[in-house]
N, C-alpha and C positions, 0 to 999 in steps of 0.2 A: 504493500500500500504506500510506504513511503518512497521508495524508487518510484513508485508512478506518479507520485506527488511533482517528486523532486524532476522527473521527467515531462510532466507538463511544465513546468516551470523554466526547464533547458528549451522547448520548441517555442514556448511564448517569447523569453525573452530574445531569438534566435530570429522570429519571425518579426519581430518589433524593430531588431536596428536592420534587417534586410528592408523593411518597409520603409522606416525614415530615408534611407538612402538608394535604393533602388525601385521598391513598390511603389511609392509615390510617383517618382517621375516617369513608371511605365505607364500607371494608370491614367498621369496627366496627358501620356501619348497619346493614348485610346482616346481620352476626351477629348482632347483636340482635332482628331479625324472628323469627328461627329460634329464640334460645337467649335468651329473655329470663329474667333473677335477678328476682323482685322482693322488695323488703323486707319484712317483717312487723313493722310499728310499732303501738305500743299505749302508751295515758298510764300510765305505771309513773315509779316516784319513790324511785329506790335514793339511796343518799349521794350525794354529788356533792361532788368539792374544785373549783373555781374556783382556778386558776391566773393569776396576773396577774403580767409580766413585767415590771420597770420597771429603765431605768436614769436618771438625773438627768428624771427625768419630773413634777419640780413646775409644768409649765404646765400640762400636761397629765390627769395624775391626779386632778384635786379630778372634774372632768370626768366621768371613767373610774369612779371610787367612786359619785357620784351614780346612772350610769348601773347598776352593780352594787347597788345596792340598792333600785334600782328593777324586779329583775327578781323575777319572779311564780316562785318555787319555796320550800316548805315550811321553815323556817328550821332547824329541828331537822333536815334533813337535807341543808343548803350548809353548806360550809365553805369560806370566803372567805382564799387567802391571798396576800400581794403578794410575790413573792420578787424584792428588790433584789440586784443585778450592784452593791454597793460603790458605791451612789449617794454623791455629796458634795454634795448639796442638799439642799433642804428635804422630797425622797419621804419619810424615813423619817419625819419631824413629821407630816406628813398622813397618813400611814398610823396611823400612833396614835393620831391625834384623831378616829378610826373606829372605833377601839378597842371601845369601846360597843358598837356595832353589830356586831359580831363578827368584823370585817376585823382577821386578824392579819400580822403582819409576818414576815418567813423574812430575815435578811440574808445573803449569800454572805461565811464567811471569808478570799475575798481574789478578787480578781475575776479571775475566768477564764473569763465571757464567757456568754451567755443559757442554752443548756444547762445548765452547773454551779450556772447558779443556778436552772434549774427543779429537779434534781434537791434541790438542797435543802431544796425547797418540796415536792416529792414525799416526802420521807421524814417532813415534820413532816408530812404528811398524812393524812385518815382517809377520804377516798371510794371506794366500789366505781371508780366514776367518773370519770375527770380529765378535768375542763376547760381548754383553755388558751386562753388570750389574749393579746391585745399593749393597753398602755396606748391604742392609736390607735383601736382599733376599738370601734364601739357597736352593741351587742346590742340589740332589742326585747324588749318584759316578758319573752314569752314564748318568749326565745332560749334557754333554758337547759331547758323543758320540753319544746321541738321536739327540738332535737338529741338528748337522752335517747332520746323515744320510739323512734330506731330501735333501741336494745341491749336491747328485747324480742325480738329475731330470734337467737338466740344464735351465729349463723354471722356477725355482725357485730361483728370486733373494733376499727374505728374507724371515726371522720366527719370529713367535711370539710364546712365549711360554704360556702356559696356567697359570693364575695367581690363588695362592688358600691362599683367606685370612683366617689366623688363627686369631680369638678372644680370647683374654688374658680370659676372663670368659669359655670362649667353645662355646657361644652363636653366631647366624647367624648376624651378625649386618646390615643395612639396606647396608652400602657400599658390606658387604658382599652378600647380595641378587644381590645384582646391579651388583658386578661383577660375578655374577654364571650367569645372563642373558649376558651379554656383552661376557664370555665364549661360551656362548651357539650359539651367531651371530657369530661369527668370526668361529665357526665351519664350520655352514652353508653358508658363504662365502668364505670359502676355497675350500668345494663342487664345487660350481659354478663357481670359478675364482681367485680372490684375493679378501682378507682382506682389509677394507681401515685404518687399525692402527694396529699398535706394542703394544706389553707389553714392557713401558717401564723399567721396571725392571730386565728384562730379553728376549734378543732378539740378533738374530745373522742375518748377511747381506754377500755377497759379495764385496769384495774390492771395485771395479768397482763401485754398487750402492750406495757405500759412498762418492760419489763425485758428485757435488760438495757437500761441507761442511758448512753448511749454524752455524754460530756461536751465531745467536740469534734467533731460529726457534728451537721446540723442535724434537731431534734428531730421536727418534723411531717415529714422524710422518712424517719428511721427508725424512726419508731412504723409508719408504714405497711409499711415492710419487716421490723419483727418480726411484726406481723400476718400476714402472706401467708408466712412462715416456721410460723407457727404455723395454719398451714392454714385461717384467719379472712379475711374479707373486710376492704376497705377502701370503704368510698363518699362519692359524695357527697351530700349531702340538700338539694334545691332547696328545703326548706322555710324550713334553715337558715341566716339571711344575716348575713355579717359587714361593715357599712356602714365605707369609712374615705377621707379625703382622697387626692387624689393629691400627688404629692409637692411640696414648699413650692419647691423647686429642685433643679427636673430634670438641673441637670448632676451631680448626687448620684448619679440613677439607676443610671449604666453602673459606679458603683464597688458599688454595692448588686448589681448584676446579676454581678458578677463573681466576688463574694465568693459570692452562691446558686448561680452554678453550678460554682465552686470546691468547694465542700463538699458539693453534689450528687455531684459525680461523683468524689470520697470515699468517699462514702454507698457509692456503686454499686459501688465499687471491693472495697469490704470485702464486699461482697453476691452475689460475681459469682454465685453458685449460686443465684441467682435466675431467672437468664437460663437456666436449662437446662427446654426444654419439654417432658421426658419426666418431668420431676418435678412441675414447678407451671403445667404447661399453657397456657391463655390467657394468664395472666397474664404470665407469662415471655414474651408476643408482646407482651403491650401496656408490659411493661417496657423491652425492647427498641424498641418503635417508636414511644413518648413520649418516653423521655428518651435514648436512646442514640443512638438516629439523627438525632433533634433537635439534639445537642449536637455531631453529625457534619457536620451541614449546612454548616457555614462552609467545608469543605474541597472539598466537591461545589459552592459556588458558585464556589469559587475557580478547580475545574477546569472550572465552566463557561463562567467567563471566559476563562480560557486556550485553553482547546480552542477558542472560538469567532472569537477574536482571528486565530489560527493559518486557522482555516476562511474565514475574513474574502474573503481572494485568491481561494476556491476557486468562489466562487457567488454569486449578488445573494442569494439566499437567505440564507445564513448572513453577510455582508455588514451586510443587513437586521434579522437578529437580535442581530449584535453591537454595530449603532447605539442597537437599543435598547436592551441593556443598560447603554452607557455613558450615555445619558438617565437613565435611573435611576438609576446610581448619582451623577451628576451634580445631580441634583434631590433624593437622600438626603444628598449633601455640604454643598448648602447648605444643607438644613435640620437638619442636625445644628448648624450655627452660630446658627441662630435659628429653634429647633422652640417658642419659648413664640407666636409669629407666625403659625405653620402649622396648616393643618386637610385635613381629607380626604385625601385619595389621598399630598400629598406628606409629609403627617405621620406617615401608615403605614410610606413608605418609609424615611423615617428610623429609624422605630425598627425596625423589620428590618432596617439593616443596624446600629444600636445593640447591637440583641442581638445578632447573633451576629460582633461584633466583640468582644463580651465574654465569648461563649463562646472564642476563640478566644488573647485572653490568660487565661480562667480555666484551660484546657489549659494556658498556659505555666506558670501559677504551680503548678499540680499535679504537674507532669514537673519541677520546680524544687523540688520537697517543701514550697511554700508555701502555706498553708489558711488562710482565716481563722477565730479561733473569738470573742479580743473583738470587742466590737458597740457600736455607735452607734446609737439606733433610728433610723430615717429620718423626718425631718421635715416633715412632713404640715400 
């Protein structure tokens, strides 16, 4: 009785993270044959404010301004504006020496972290429009006229643009696999209806779905959840690509991942009526089976460790299956100690179990009433 206990318990948790990461996106396949959204984009040219996020970002910004003046949109209707998080370096000198060119400065009265200071760059602001961005990322000319065209669709209240991490070596890095899959969902959930997140490094919204302005929630995941609140889509546009390094040192990553899914599941927390599918239908399924069962997964591996540990005595089979999980987590240990060395398969593994070792203290720091909202950008 107890092995069959323990044996449900191994195919539940078994079929639970095959689902978050596989079953989901087959089944969004399926729905998509049958129920495909498509967008209706068209070159239209409403105001546009450019949002650019900086905190101590004088390496990086001369960069960043160059690359925003070089992009291809009607100048009478950008409004360029940099809203500094209380920089104490030379951002606010280079932002003025743009002056001319009609890049204005927004400073935050006391710093309390990327939100509070977009929203203060949102109020000095004049676009139908919002664009936002992170000093890291570089747009092409014609970044700023792609992503517009889809808000000729009026059932489109935000974008996500496609994110393409470059590695200083050239190599694929495990973040980089992770977001070529994370690309590849947000497609097939634009198919079908809305996205349930933004690329926060590049993403545009409607005025409207910027409000409210939530000052310690992270901003590209609750523009998307006031959107789908306000009966509007959210997508992603493969047109739209926001190019940026992977990170300068990756043992940065797991505190960066902790902190997003810290105030992700904030986000979610304030949002639960979202989740409810007699209101908000699909979407409330792909809310649910991107980010909740995602963020669930650490516990279903945990019991599938256990359970299979336990089943170990009962069969070569389950035996067989317990060896190789400890192979792999064996082969994720050591390259969590030396992932800048690692490629393929065992660099995967590592940052699978990266992530959702940081889903699993981002859960602690939440049920501890701990969120992050100041920031450091990540160094690229």
């Amino acid at each position: 009785m107890f092995s069959t206990l323990l044996a449900i318990v191994f195919w539940g948790c078994a079929a639970f993270v095959v689902y978050a990461y596989a079953g989901y996106p087959a089944l969004l396949y399926l729905v998509s044959r049958v129920r495909r959204q498509p967008v209706h984009r068209a070159d239209i040219t409403p105001s546009v404010s450019l949002i650019i996020t900086a905190r101590n970002e004088e390496a990086r910004l001369p960069a960043k301004l160059a690359n925003t003046l070089a992009l291809d949109y009607p100048a009478n209707r950008l409004d360029v504006v940099v809203a500094s998080d209380c920089s104490t370096d030379a951002t606010h000198d280079i932002v003025e020496r743009h002056g001319a060119a009609g890049i204005r400065l927004v400073v935050s009265p006391e710093r309390r972290g990327k939100e509070f200071a977009q929203k203060q760059a949102i109020e000095a602001s004049t676009g139908e429009i919002l664009v936002f961005s992170d000093v890291a990322t570089r747009l092409s000319p014609d970044g700023l006229r792609t992503i517009v065209r889809n808000f000729a669709d009026p059932a489109v209240g935000c974008v996500s643009s496609v994110d393409r991490l470059v590695g200083s070596d050239g190599r694929t890095s495990g973040e980089g696999a992770y977001v070529k899959y994370e690309m590849w969902l947000r497609s097939l959930e634009s198919e079908v209806g809305s996205v349930v997140g933004l690329s926060g490094s590049f993403f545009a919204a409607r005025r409207e779905v910027c409000t409210p302005w939530a000052v310690d929630l992270p901003s590209d995941f609750t523009t998307l959840l006031n959107t789908l609140k306000r009966g509007l889509r959210g997508i992603s546009d493969p047109h739209s690509v926001g190019e940026y390094l992977d990170l300068a040192d990756e043992k940065r990553e797991y505190a960066r991942k902790v902190r997003t899914v810290s105030r992700g599941l904030t986000s979610l927390a304030r949002h639960l009526q979202l989740l409810n599918p007699l209101r908000y239908g699909l979407s409330a399924w792909q809310l649910f089976s991107h980010k909740l069962c995602r963020w669930l997964v650490p516990y279903a591996l945990i019991g599938l460790l256990v359970s299979n540990a336990a089943l170990a005595a009962t069969s070569s089979f389950y035996a067989l299956l317990a060896g190789a999980q400890l192979i792999a987590y064996i082969v994720a240990a050591n390259g969590l100690r030396r992932r800048e060395t690692l490629s393929g398969l065992p660099r995967l593994l590592s940052f699978f179990v990266l992530v959702n070792l940081s889903i699993v203290n981002a859960w602690y720091n939440v049920l501890r009433g701990h969120t992050a909202v100041v920031w450091e950008p990540s160094k690229r």
